[in-house]
N, C-alpha and C positions, 0 to 999 in steps of 0.2 A: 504494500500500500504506500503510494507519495500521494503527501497532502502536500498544495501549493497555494499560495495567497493568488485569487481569482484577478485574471488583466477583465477587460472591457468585449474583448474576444469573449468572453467565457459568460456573460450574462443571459445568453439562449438557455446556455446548457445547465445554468444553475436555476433559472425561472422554471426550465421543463422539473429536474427534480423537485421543486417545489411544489408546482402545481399539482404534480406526479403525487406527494405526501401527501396534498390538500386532499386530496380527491381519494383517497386510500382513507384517510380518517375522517371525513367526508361517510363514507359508504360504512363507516363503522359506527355512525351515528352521536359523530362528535366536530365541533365548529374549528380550525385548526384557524390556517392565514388565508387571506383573502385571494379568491382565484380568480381571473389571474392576481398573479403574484404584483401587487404595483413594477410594474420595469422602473420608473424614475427613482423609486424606495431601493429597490437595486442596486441601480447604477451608481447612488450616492454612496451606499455600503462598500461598493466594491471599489470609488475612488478613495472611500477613509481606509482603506486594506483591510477592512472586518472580515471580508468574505472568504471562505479556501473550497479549494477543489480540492475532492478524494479521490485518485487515480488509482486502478488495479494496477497489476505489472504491465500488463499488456498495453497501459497508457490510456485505457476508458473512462470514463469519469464515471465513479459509482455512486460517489454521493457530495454532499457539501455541508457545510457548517461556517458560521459566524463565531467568531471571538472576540469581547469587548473590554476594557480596563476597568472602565466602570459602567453604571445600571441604574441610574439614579431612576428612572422611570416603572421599574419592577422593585427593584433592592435600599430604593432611598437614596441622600447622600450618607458614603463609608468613606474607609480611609482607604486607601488603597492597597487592600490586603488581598484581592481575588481577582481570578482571571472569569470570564462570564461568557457559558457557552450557550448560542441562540440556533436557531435554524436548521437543527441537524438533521437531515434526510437524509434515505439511503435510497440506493433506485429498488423496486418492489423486486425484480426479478435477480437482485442481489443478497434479500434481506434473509435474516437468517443466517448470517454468516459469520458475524462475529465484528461486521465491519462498524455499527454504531459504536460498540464495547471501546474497540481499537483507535477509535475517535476522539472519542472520553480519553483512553489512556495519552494519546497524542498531545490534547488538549492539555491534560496534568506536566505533563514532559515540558510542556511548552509556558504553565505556570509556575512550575517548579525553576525553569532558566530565568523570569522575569523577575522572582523572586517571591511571588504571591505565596499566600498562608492556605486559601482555598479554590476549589473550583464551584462554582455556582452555575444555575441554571435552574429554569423555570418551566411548567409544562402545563398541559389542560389538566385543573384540580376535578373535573367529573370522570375522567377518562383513566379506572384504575388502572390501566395497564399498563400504560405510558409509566403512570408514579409505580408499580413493582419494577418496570425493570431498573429503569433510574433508582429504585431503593434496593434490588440487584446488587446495584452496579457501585454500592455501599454512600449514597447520597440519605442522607437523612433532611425529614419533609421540617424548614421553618416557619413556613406561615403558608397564609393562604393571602389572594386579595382580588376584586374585582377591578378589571381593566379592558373599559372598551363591551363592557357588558359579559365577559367570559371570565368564568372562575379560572385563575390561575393559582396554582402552588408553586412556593418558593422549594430548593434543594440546594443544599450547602454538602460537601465532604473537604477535608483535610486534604492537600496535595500529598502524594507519595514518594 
């Protein structure tokens, strides 16, 4: 797996997996991001460098994820002790693979070099499945909050 911070080239292929996610949890009878995906909302993400591409070996893009420094908008204002993972998708005919897992851990690796205390990240608070695997994946649930009319849960763990 290479993950790579998204150019401007790459905003097709990061909207389709999103949309791709939308519509998977969509059909699972839960409100995800808005499909389409804003492309402007995008394009802005992926000029601040939030955005990464998940390449298999073979060079595919399998999934993608946002990383932020801070979160005032979900997390409040902190200090600057956490790395903040947003938009993780993985393409549907890849999942199951170990590849979200491997994201997360990329994600810690990449908290760990900044210097952060924690990784965080937020998910749909109706959608138990979402919050098992994330609690899985050793994230314990801190709060909850409404934003935009959709229950969200907060998720904090310790970098490793």
């Amino acid at each position: 797996m290479n993950v790579r911070r998204a150019h401007h080239e790459d905003a097709v292929t990061v909207a389709a997996l999103l949309d791709e996610a939308t519509v998977w949890v969509t059909d699972l009878g839960f409100s995800q991001w808005p499909l389409p995906f804003p492309r402007e909302q995008l394009a802005a993400a992926i000029d601040r460098g939030e955005v990464y591409v998940v390449e298999a070996e073979d060079g595919e893009a399998v999934a993608t994820v946002s990383m932020l420094l801070d979160d005032p908008e979900y997390w409040g204002v902190r200090p600057p002790d956490a790395v903040y993972v947003h938009k993780l998708a993985v393409r549907r005919d890849r999942a199951g693979r170990g590849i979200g897992a491997a994201i997360v851990e990329w994600a810690n690796a990449e908290a760990a070099e900044a210097g952060r205390e924690f990784l965080r990240l937020d998910c749909l608070g109706d959608n138990p499945h979402i919050r098992d695997y994330y609690e899985d994946l050793g994230f314990q649930h801190r709060g909850d909050l409404v934003l935009d009319g959709r229950k969200m849960s907060l998720y904090e763990r310790p970098v490793r």
